[in-house]
Kinemage of the C-alpha trace (Angstrom):
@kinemage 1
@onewidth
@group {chain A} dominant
@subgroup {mainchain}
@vectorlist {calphas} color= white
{ca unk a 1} P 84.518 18.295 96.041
{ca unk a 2} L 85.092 14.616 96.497
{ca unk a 3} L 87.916 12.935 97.965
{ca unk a 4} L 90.060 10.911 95.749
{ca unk a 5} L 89.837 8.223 98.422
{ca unk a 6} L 86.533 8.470 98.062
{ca unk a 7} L 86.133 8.060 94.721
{ca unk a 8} L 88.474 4.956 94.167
{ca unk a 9} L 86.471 3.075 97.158
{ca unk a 10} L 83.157 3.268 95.653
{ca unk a 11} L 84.011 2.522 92.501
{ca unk a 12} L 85.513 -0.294 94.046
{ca unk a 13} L 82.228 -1.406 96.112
{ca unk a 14} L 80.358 -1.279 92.863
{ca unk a 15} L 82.791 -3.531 91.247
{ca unk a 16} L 82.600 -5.598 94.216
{ca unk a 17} L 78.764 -5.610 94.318
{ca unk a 18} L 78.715 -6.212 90.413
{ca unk a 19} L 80.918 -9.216 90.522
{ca unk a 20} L 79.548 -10.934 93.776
{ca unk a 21} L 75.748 -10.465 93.013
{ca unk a 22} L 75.270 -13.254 90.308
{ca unk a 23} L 77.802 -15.426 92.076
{ca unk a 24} L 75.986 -15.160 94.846
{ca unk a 25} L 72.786 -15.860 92.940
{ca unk a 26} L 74.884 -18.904 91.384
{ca unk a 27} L 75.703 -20.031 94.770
{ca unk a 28} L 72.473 -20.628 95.950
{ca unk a 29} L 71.311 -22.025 93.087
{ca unk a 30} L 73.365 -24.990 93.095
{ca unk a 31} L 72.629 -25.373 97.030
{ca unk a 32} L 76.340 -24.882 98.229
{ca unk a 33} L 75.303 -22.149 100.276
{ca unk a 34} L 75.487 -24.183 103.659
{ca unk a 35} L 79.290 -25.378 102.117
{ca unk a 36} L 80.539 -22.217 102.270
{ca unk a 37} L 79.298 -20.984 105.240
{ca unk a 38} L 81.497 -24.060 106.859
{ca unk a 39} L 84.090 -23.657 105.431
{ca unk a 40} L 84.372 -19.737 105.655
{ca unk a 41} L 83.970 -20.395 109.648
{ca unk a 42} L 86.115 -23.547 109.943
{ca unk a 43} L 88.853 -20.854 108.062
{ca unk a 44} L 88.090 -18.738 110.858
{ca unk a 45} L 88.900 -21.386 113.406
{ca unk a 46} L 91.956 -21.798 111.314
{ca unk a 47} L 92.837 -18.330 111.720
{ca unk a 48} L 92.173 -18.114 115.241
{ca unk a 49} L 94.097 -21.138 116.160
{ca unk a 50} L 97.290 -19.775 114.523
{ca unk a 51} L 97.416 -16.681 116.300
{ca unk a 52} L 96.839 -18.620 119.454
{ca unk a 53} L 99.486 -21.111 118.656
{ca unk a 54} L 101.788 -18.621 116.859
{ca unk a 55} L 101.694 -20.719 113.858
{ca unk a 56} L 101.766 -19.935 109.799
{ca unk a 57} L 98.218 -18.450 109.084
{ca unk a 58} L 98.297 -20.401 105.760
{ca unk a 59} L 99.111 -23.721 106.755
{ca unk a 60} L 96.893 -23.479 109.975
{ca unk a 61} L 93.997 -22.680 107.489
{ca unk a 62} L 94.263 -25.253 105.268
{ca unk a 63} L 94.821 -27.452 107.982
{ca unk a 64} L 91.943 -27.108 109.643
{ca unk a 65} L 89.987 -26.338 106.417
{ca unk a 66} L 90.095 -28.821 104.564
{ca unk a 67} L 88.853 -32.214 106.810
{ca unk a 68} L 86.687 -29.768 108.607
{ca unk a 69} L 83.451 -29.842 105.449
{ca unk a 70} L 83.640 -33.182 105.199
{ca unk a 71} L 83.310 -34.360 108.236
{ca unk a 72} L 80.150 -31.894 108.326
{ca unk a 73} L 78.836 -32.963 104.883
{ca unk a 74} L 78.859 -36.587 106.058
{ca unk a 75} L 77.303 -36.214 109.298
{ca unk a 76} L 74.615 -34.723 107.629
{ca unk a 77} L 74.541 -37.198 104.937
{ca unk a 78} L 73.974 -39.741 107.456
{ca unk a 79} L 71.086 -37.283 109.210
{ca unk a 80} L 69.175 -37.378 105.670
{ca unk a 81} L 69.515 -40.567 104.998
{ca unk a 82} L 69.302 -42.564 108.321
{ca unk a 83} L 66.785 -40.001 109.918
{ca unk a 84} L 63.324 -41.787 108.308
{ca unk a 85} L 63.871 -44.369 111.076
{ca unk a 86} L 63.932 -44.535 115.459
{ca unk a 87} L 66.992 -46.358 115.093
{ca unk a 88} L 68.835 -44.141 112.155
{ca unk a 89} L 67.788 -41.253 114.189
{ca unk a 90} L 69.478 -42.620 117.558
{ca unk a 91} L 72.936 -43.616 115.031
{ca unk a 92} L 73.073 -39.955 113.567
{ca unk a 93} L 72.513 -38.499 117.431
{ca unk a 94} L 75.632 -40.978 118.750
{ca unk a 95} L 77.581 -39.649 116.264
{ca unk a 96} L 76.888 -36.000 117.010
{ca unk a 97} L 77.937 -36.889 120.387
{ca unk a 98} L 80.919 -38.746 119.478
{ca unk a 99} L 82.232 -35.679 117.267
């Protein structure tokens, strides 16, 4: 009655769904939720850029990957930190506008 196809693919999602639930659950408990999202889109700029350029996918990735979260994580850093003040507040907005 069922498709083999069929079959194989859900019992694939519910493997999927089995494994990702707690890490997801993990994730977000140890607040790197906001990481990942980053770095999952500055992978996609990654991507994107080496089609445009016609470039190795891999390479391009990591590339672009790698100084992209940390560039992030200190801006904010700096946002925290510095934003209690007029003055840290008009550093962290000059160097939103230099980036």
């Amino acid at each position: 009655m069922l498709d083999d196809f069929f079959v194989r693919a859900l019992i694939a999602g519910i493997g999927v769904a089995l494994v990702t639930g707690p890490l997801g659950c993990f994730v977000v408990w140890r607040r790197l939720s906001y990481f990942g999202d980053t770095l999952s889109h500055s992978a996609l700029l990654g991507v994107t850029m080496a089609y445009s350029f016609e470039l190795n996918i891999a390479l391009s990735v990591f590339i672009i990957s790698d100084p992209t979260p940390s560039c992030l994580s200190t801006w904010v850093g700096c946002y925290i930190f510095l934003s209690s003040t007029n003055f840290g507040r008009m550093v962290c907005f000059a160097s939103l506008e230099v980036i």
